[in-house]
C-alpha positions in Angstrom: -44.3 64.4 13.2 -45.2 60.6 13.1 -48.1 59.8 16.0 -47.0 56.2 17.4 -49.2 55.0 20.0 -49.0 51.7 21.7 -51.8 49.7 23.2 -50.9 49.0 26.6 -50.8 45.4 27.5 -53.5 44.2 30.0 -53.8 41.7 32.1 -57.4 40.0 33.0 -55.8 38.0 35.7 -57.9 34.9 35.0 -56.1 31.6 35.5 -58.5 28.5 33.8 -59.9 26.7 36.7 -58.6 22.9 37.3 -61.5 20.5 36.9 -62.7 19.2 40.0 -61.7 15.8 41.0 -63.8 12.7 42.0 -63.0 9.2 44.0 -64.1 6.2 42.5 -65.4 4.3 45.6 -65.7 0.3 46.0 -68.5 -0.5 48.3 -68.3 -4.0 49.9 -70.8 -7.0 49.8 -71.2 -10.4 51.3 -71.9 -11.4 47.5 -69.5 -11.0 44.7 -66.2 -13.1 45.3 -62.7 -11.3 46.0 -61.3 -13.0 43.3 -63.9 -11.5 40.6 -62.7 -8.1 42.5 -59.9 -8.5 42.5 -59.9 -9.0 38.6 -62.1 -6.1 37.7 -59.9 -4.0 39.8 -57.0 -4.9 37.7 -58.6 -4.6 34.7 -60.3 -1.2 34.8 -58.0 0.4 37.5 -54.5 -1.1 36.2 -53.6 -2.3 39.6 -51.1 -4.8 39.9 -52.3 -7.9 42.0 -51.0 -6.8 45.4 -52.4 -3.7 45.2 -55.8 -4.6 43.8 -55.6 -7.3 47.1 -55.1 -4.9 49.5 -58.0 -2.3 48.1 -60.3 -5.3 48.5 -59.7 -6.4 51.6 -59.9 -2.6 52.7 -63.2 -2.5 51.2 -63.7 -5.7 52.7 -63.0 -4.4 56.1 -64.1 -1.4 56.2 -66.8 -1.2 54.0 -65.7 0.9 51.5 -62.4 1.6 49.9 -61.0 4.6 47.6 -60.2 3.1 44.1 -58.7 6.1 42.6 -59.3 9.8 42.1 -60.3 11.0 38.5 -61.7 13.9 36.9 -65.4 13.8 37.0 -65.9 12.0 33.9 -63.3 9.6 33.7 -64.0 8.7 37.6 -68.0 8.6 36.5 -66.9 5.9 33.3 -64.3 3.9 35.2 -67.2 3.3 37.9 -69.9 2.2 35.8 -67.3 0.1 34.0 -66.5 -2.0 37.1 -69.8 -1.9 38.7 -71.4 -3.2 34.7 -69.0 -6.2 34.8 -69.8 -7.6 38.3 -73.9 -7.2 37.2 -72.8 -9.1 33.5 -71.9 -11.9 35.7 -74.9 -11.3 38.3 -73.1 -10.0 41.4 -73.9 -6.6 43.3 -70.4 -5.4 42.9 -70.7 -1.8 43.2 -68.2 1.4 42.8 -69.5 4.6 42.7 -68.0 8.1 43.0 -67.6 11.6 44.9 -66.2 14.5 44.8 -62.9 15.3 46.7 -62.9 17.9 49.1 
């Protein structure tokens, strides 16, 4: 007689978690132009130029303005990218980030 014995298949249940996502955040001043925002908008965000104008101008209006939403690192990077090229050409241009709720 031949002894088969089978390992039952278990479960643990665990799903991997989904990283945690952050906002990159423009903060407005009464320094750096809306042009020069504009421009870093499109070039670290990808934003076509309507829709880099109109996150300005919410920033401008309301003080701040949600860029995007990242995971933490690439929301950390993109902000000190934009906030280092306003201070390369000596404006307080500032983006920083959150996490989302």
């Amino acid at each position: 007689m031949t002894d088969i014995t089978t390992t039952p298949s278990v479960k643990t249940g665990v799903k991997p978690e989904r990283p945690r996502l952050h906002k990159v955040i423009l903060l407005n001043d009464d320094y750096t132009p809306r042009a020069f925002v504009v421009t870093v908008l499109k070039a670290e965000f990808h934003m076509g130029e309507e829709q880099a104008h109109r996150v300005m101008m919410t920033a401008h209006r309301r003080g701040v303005c949600v860029v995007a939403v990242f995971t933490k690192d690439i929301a950390e990077a993109k902000a000190t990218k934009a906030t280092d090229a306003g201070r390369r050409k000596g404006y307080p241009l500032l983006f920083t980030t959150e996490p989302e709720e």
